[in-house]
PDB file of N, CA, C and O in Angstrom:
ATOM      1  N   UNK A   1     -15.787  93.245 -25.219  1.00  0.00           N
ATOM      2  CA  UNK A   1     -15.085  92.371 -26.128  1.00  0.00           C
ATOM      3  C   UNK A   1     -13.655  92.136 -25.651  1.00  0.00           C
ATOM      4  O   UNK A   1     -13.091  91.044 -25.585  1.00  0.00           O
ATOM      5  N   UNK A   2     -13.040  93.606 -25.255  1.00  0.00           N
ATOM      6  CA  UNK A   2     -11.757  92.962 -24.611  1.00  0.00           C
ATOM      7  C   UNK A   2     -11.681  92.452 -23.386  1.00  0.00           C
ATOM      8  O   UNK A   2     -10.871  91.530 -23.285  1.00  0.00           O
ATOM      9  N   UNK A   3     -12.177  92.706 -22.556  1.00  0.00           N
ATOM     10  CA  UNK A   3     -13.121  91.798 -21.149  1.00  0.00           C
ATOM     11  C   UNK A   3     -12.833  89.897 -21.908  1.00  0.00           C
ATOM     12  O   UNK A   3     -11.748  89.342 -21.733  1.00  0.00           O
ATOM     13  N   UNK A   4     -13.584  89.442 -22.413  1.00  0.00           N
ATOM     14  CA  UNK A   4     -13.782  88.293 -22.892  1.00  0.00           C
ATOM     15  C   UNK A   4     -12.585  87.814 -23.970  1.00  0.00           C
ATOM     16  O   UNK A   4     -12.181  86.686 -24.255  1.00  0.00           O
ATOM     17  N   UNK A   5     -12.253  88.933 -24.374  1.00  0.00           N
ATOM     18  CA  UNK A   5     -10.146  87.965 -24.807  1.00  0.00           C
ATOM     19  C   UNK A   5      -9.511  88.202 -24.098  1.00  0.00           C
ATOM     20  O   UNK A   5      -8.423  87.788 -24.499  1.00  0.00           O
ATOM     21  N   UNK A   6      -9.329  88.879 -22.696  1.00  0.00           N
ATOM     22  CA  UNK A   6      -8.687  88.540 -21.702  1.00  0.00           C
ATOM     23  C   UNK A   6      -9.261  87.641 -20.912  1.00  0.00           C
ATOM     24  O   UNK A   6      -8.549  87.073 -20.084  1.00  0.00           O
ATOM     25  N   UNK A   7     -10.255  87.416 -20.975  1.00  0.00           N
ATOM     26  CA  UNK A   7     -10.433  86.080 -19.838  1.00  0.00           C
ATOM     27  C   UNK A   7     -10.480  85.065 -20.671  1.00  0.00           C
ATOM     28  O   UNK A   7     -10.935  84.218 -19.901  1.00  0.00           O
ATOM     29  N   UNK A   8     -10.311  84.383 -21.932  1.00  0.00           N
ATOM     30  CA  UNK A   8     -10.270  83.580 -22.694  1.00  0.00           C
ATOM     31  C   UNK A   8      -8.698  83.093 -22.565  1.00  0.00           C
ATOM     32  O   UNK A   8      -8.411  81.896 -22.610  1.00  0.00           O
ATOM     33  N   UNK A   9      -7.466  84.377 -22.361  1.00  0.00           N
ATOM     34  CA  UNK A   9      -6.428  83.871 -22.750  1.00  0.00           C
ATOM     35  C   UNK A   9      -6.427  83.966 -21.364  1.00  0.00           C
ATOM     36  O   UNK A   9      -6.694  85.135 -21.644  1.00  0.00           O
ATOM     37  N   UNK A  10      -6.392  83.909 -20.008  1.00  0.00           N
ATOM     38  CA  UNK A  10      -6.231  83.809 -18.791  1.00  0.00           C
ATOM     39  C   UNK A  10      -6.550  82.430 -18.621  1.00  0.00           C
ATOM     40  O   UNK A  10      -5.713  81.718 -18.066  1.00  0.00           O
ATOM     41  N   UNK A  11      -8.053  81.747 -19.165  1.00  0.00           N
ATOM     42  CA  UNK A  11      -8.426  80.239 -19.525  1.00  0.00           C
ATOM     43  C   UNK A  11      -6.964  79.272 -19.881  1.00  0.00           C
ATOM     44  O   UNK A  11      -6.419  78.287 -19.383  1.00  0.00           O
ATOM     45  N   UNK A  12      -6.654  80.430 -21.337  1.00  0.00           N
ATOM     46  CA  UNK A  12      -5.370  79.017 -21.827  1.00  0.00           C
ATOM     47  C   UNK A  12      -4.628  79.079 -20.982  1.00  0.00           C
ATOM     48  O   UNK A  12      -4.607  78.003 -20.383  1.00  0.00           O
ATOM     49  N   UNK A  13      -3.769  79.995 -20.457  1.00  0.00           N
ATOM     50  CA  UNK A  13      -2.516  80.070 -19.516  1.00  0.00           C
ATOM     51  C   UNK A  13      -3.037  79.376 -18.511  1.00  0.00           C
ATOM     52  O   UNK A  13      -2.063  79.077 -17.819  1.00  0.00           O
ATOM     53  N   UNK A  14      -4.411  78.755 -17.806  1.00  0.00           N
ATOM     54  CA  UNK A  14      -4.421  78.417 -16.588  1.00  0.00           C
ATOM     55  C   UNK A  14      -4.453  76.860 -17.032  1.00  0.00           C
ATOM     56  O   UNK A  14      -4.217  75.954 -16.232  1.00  0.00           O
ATOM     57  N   UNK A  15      -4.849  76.597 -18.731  1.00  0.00           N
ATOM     58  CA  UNK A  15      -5.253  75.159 -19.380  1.00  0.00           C
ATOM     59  C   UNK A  15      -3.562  74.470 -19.154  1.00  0.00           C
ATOM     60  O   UNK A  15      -3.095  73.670 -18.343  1.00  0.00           O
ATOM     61  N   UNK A  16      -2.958  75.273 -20.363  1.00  0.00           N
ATOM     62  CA  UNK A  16      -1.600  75.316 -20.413  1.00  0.00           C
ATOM     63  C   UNK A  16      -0.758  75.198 -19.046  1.00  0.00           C
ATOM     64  O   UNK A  16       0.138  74.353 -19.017  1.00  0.00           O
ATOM     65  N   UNK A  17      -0.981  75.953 -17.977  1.00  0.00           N
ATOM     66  CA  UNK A  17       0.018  75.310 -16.582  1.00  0.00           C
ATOM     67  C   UNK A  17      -0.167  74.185 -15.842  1.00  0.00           C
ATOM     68  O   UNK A  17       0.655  73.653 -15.097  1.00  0.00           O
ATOM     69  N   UNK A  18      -1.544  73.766 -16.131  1.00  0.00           N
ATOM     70  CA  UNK A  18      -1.990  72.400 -15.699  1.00  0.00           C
ATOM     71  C   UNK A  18      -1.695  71.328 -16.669  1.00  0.00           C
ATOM     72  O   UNK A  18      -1.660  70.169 -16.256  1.00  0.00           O
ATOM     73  N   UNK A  19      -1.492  71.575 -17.851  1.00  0.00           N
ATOM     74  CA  UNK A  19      -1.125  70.423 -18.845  1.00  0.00           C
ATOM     75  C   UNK A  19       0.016  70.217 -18.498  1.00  0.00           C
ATOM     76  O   UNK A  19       0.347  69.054 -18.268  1.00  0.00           O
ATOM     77  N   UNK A  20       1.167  71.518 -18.326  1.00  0.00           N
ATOM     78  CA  UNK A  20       2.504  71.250 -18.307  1.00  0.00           C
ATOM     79  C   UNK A  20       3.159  70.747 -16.893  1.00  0.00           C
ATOM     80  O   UNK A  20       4.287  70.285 -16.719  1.00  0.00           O
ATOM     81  N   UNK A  21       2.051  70.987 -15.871  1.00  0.00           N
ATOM     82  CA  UNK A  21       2.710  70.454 -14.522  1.00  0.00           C
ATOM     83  C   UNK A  21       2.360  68.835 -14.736  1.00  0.00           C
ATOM     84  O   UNK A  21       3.085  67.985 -14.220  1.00  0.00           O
ATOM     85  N   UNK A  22       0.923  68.390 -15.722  1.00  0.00           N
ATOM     86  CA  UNK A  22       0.694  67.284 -15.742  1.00  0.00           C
ATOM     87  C   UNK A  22       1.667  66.401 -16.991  1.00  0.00           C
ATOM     88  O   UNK A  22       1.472  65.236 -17.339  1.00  0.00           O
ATOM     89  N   UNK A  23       2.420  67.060 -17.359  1.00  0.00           N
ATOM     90  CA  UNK A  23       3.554  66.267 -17.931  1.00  0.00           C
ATOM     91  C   UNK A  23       4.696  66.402 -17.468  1.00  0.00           C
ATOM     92  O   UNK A  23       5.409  65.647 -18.130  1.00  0.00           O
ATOM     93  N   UNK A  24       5.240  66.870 -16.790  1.00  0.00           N
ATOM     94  CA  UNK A  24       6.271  66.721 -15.783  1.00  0.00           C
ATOM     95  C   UNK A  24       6.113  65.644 -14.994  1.00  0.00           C
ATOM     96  O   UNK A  24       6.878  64.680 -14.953  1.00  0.00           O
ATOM     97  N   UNK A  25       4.728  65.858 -14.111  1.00  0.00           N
ATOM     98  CA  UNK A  25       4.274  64.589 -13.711  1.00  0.00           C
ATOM     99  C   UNK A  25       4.362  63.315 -14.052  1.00  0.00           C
ATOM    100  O   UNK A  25       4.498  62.381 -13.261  1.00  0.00           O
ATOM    101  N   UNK A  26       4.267  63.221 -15.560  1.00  0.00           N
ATOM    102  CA  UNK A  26       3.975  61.838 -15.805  1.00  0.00           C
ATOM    103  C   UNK A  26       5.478  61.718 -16.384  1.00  0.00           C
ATOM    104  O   UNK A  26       5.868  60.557 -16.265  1.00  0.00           O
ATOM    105  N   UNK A  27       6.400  62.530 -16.951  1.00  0.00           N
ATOM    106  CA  UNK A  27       7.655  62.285 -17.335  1.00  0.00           C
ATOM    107  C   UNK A  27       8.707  61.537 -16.027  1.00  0.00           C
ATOM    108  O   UNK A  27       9.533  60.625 -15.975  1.00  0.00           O
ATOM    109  N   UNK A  28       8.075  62.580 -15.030  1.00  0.00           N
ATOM    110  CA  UNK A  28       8.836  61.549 -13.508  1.00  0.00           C
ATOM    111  C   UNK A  28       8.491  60.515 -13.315  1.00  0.00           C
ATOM    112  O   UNK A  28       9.352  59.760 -12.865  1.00  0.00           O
ATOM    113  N   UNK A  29       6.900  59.865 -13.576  1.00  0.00           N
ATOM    114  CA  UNK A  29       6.822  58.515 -13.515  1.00  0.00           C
ATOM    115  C   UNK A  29       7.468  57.676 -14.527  1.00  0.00           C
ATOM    116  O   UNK A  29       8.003  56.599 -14.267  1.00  0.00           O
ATOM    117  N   UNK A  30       7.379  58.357 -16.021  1.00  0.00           N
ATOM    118  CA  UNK A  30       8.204  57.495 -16.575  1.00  0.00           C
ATOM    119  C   UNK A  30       9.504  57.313 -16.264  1.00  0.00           C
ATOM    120  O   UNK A  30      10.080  56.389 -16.839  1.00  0.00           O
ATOM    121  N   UNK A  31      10.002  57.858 -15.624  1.00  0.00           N
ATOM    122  CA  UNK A  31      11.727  57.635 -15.435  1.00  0.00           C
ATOM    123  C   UNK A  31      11.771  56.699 -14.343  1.00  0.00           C
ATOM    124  O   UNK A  31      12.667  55.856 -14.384  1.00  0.00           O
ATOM    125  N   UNK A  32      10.787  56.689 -13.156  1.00  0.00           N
ATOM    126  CA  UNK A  32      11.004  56.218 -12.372  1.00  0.00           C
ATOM    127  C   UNK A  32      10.820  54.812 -12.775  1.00  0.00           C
ATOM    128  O   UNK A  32      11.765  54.057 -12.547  1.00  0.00           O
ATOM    129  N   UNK A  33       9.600  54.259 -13.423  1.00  0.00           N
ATOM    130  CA  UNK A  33       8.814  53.126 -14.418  1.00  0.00           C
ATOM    131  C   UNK A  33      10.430  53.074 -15.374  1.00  0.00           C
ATOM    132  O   UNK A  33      10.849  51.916 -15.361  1.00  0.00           O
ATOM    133  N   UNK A  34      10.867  53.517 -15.737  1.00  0.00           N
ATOM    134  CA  UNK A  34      12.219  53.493 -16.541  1.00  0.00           C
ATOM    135  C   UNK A  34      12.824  52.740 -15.879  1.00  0.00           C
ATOM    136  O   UNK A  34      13.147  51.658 -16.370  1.00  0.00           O
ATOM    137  N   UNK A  35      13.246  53.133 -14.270  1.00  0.00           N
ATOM    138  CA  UNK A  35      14.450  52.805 -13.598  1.00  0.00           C
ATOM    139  C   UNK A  35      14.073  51.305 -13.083  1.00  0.00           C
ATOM    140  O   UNK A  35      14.874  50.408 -12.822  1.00  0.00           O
ATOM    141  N   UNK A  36      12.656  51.260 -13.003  1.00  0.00           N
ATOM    142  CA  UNK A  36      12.223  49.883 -12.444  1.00  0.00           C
ATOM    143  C   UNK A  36      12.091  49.149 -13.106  1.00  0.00           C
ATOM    144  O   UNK A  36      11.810  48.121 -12.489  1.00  0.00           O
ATOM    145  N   UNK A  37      12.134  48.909 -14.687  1.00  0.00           N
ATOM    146  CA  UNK A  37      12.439  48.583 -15.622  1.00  0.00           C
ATOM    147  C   UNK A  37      13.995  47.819 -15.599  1.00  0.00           C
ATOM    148  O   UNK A  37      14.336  46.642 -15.484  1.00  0.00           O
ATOM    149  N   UNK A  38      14.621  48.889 -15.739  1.00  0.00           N
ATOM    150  CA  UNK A  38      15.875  47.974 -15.362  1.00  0.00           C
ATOM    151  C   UNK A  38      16.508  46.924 -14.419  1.00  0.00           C
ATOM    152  O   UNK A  38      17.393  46.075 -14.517  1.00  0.00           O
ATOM    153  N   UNK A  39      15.450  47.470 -13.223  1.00  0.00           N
ATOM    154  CA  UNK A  39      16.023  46.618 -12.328  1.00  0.00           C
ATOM    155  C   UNK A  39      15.723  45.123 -12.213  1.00  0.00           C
ATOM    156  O   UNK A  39      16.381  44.163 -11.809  1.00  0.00           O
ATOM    157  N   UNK A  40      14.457  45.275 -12.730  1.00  0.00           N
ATOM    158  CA  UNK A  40      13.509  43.750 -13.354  1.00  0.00           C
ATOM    159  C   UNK A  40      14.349  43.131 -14.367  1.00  0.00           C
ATOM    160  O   UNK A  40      14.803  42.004 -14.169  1.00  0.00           O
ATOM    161  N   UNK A  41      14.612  43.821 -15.516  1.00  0.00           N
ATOM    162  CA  UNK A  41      15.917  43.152 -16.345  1.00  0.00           C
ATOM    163  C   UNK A  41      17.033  42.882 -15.495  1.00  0.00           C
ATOM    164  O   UNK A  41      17.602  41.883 -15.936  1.00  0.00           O
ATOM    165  N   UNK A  42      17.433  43.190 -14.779  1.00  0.00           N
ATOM    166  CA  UNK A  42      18.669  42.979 -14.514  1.00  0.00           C
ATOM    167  C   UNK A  42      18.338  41.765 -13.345  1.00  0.00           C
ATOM    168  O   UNK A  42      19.237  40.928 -13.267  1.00  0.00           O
ATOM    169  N   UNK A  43      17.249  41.571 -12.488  1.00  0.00           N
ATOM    170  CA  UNK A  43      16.843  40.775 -11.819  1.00  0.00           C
ATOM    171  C   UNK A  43      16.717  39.513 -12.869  1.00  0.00           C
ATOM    172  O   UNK A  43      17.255  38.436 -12.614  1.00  0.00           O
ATOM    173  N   UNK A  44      16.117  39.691 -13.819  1.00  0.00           N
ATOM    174  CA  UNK A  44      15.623  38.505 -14.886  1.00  0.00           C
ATOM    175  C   UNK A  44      17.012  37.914 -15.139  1.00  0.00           C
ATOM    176  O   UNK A  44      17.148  36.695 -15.045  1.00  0.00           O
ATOM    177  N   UNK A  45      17.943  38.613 -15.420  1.00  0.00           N
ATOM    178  CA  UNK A  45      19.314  38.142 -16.099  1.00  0.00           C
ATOM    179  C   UNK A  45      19.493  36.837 -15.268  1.00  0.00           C
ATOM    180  O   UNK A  45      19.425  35.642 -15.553  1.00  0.00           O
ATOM    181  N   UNK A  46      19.844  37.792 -13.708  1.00  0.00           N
ATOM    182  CA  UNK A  46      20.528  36.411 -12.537  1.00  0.00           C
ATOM    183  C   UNK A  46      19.411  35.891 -12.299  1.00  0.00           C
ATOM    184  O   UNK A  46      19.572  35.247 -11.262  1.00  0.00           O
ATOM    185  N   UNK A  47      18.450  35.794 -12.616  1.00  0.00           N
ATOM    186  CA  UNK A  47      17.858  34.766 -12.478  1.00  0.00           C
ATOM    187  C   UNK A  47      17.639  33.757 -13.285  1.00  0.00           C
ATOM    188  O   UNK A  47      16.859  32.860 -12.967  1.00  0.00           O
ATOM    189  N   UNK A  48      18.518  33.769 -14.829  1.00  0.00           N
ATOM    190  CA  UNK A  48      18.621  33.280 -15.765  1.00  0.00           C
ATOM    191  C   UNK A  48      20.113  32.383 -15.298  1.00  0.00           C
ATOM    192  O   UNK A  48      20.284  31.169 -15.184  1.00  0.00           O
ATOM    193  N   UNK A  49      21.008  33.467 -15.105  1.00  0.00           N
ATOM    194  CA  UNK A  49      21.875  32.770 -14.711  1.00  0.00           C
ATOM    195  C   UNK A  49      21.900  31.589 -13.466  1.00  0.00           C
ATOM    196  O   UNK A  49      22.673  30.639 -13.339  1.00  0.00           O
ATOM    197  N   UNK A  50      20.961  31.938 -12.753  1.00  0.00           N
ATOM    198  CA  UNK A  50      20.683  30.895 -11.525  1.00  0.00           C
ATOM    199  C   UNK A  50      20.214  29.780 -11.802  1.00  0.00           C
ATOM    200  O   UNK A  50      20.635  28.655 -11.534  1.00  0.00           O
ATOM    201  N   UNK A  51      19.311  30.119 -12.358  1.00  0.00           N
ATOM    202  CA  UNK A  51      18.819  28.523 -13.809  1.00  0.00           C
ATOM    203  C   UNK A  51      19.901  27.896 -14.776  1.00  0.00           C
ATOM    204  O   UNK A  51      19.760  26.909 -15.497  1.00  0.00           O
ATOM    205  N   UNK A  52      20.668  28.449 -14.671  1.00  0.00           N
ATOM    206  CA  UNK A  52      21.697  27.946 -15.976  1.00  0.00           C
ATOM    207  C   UNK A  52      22.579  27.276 -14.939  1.00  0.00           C
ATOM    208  O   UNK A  52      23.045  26.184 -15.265  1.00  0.00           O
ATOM    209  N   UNK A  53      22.932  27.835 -13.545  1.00  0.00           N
ATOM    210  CA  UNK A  53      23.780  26.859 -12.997  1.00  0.00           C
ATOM    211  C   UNK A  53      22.890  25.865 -12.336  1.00  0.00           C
ATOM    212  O   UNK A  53      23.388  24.790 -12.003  1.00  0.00           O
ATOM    213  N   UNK A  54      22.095  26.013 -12.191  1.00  0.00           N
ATOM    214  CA  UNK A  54      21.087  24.758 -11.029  1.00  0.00           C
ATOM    215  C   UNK A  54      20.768  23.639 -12.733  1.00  0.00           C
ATOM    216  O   UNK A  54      20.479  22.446 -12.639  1.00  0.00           O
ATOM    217  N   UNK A  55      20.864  24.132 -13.677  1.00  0.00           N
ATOM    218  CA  UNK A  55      20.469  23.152 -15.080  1.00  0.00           C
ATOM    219  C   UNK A  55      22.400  22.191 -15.006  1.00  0.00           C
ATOM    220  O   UNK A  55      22.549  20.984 -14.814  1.00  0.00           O
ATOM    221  N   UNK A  56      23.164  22.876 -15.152  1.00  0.00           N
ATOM    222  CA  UNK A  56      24.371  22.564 -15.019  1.00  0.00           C
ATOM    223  C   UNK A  56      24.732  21.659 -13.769  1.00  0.00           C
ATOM    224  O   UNK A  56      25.311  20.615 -14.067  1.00  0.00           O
ATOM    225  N   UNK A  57      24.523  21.848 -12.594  1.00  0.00           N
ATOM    226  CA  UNK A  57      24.360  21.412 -11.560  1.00  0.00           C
ATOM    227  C   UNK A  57      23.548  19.650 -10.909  1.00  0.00           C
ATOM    228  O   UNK A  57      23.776  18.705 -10.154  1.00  0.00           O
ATOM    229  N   UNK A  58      22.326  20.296 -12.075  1.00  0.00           N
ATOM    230  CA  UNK A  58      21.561  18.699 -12.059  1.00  0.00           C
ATOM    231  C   UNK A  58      22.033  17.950 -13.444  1.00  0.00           C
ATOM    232  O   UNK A  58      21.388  16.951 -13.761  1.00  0.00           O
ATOM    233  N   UNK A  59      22.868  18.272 -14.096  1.00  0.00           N
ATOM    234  CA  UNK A  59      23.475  17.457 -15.077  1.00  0.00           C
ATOM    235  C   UNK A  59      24.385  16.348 -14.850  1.00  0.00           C
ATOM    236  O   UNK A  59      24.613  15.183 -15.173  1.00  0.00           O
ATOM    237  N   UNK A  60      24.867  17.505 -13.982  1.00  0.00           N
ATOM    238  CA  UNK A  60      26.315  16.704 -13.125  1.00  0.00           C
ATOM    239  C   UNK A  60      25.978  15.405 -12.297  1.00  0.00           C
ATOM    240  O   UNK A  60      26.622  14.356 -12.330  1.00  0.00           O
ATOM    241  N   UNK A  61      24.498  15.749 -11.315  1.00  0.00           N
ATOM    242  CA  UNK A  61      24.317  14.827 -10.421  1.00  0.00           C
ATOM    243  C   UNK A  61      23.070  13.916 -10.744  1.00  0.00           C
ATOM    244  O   UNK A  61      22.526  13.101  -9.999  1.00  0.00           O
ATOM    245  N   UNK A  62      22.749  14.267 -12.064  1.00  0.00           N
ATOM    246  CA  UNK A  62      21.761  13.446 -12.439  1.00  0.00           C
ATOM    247  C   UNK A  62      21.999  11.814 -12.118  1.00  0.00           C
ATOM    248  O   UNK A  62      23.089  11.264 -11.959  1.00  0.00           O
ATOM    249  N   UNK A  63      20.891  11.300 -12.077  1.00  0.00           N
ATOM    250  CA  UNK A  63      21.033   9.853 -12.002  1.00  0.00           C
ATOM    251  C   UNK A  63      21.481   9.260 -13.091  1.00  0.00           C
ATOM    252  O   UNK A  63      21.267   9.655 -14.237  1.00  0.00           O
ATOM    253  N   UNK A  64      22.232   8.119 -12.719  1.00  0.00           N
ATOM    254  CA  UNK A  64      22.519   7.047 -13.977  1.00  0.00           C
ATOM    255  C   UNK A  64      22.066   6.849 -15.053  1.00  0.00           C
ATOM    256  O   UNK A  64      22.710   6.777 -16.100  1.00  0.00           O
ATOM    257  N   UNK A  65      20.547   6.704 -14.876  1.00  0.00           N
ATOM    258  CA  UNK A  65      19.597   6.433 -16.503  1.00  0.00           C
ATOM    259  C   UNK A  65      19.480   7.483 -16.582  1.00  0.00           C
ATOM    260  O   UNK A  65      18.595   7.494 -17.437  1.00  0.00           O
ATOM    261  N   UNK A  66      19.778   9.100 -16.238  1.00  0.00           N
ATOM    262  CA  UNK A  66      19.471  10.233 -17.019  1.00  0.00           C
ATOM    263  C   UNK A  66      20.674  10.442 -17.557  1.00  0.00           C
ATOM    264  O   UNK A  66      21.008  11.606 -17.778  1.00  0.00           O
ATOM    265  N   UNK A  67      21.463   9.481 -17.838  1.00  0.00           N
ATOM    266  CA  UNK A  67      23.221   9.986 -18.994  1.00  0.00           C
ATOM    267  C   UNK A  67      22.795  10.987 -20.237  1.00  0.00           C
ATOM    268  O   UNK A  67      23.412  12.030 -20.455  1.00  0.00           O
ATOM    269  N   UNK A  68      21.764  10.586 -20.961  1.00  0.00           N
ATOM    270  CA  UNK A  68      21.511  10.896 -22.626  1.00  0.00           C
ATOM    271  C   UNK A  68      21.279  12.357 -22.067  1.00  0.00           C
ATOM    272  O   UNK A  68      22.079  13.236 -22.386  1.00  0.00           O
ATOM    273  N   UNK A  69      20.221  12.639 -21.253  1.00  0.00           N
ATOM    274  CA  UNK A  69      20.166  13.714 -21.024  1.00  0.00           C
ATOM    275  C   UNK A  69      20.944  15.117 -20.690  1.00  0.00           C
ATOM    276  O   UNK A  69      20.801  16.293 -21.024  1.00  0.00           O
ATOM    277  N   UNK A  70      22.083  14.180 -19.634  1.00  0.00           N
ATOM    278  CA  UNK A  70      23.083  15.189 -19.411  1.00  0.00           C
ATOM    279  C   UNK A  70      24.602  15.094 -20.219  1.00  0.00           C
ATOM    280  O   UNK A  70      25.444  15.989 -20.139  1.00  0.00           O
ATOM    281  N   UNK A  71      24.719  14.260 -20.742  1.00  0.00           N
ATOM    282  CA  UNK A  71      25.826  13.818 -21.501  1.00  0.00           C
ATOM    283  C   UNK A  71      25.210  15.526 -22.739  1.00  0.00           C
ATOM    284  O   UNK A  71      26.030  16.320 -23.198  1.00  0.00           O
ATOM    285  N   UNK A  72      23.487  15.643 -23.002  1.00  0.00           N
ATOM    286  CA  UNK A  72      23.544  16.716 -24.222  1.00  0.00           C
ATOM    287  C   UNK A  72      23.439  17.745 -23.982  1.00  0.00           C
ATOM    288  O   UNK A  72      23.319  18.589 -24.871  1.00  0.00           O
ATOM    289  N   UNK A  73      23.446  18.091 -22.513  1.00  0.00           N
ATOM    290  CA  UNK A  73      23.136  19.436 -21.412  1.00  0.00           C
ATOM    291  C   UNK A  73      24.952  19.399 -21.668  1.00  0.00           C
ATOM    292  O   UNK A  73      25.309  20.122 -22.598  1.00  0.00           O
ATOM    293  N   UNK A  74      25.639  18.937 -21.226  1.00  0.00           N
ATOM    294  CA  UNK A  74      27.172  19.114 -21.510  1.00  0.00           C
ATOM    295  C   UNK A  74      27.654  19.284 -22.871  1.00  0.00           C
ATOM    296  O   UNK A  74      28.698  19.905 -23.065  1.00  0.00           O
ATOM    297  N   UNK A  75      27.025  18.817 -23.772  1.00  0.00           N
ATOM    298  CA  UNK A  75      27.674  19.113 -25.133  1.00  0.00           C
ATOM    299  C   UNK A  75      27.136  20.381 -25.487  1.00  0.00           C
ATOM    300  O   UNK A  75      27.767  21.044 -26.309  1.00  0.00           O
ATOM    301  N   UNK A  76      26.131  20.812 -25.035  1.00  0.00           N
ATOM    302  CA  UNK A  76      25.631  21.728 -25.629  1.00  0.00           C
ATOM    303  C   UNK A  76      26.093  23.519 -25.160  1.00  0.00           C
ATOM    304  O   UNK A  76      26.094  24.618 -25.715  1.00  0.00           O
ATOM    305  N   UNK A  77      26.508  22.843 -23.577  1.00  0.00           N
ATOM    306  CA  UNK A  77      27.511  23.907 -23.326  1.00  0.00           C
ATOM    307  C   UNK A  77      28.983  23.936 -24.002  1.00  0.00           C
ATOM    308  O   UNK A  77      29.798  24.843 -23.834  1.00  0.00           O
ATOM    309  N   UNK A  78      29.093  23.282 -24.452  1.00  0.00           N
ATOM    310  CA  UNK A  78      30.633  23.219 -25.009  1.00  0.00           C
ATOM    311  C   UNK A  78      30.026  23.702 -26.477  1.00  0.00           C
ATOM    312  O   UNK A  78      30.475  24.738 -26.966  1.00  0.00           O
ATOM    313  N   UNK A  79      29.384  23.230 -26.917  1.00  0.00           N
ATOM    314  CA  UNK A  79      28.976  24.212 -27.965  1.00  0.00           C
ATOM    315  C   UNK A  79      29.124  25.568 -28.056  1.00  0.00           C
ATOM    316  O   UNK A  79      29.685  26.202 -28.949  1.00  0.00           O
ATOM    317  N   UNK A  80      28.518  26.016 -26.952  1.00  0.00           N
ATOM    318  CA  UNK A  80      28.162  27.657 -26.394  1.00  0.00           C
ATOM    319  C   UNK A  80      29.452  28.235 -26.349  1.00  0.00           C
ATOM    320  O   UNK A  80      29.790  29.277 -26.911  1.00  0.00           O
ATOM    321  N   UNK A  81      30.308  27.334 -25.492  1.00  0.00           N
ATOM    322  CA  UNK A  81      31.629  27.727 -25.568  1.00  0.00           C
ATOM    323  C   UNK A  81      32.418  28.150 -26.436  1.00  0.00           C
ATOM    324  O   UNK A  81      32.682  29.350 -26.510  1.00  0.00           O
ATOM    325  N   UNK A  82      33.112  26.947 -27.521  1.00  0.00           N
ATOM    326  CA  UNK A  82      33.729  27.167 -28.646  1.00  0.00           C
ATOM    327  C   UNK A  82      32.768  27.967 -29.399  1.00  0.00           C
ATOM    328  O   UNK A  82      33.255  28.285 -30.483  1.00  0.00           O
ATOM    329  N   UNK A  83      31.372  28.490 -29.198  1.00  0.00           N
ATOM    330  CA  UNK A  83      31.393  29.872 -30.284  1.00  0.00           C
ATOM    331  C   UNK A  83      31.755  30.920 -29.253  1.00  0.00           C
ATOM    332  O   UNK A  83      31.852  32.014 -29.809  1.00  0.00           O
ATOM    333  N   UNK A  84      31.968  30.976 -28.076  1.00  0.00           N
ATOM    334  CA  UNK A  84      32.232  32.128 -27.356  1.00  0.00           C
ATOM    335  C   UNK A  84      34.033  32.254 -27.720  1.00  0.00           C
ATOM    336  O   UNK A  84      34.729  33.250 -27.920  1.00  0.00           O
ATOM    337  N   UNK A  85      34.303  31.094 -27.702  1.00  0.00           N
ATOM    338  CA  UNK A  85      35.898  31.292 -28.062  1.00  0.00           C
ATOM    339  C   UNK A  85      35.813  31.651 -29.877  1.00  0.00           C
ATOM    340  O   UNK A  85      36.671  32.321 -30.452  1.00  0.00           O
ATOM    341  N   UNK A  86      34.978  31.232 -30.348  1.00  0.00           N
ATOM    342  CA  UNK A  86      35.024  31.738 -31.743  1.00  0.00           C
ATOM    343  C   UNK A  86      34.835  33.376 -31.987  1.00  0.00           C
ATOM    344  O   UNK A  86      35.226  33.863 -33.047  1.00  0.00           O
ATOM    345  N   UNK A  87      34.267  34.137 -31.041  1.00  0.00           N
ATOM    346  CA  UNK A  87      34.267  35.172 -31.146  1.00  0.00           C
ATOM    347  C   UNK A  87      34.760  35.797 -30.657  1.00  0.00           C
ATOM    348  O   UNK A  87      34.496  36.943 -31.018  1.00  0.00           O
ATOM    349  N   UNK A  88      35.679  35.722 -29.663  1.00  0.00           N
ATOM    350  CA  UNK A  88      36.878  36.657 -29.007  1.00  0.00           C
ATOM    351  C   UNK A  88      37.595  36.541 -30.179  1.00  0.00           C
ATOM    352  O   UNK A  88      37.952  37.547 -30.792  1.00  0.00           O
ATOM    353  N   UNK A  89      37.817  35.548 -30.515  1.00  0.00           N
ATOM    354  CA  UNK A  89      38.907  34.496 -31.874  1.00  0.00           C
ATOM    355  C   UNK A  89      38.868  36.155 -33.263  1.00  0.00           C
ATOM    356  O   UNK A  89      39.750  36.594 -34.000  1.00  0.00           O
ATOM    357  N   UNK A  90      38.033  36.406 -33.130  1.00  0.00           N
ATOM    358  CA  UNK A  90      37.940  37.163 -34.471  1.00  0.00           C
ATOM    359  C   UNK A  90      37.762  38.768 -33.929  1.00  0.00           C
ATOM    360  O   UNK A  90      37.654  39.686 -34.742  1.00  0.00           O
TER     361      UNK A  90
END
């Protein structure tokens, strides 16, 4: 009988060091999956911003009959603006 609760709890301790090396494991992938995470956000940003100047960019040089279009691509940054100045403002 004590034969068989020592090899029962020899079982958990061997269950238990494999669970816990297998969450270490996966805690390093998450960090790493964490870190690559960010870098994708932070890739997404300038690439937002790269769109915002190439949108700005073809406003400017749009053709003649595209005025309506960029005449509201320009107002609409000035929009953006005066609330950006509205909120330093306060």
């Amino acid at each position: 009988m004590l034969e068989a609760v020592q090899s029962r709890i020899e079982q958990l301790i061997a269950l238990y060091e494999t669970e816990r090396a297998e969450n270490q494991s996966l805690r390093q992938r998450l960090e790493a999956l964490a870190a690559e995470n960010d870098d994708y956000r932070k890739q997404i940003a300038e690439l937002d911003g790269q769109i915002a100047n190439l949108k700005l960019k073809e406003a400017f040089v749009a053709p003649a009959s595209d005025n309506s279009e960029a005449k509201a691509r320009i107002a609409k940054m000035i929009k953006d603006i005066d609330k950006c100045i509205k909120l330093l403002e306060s």
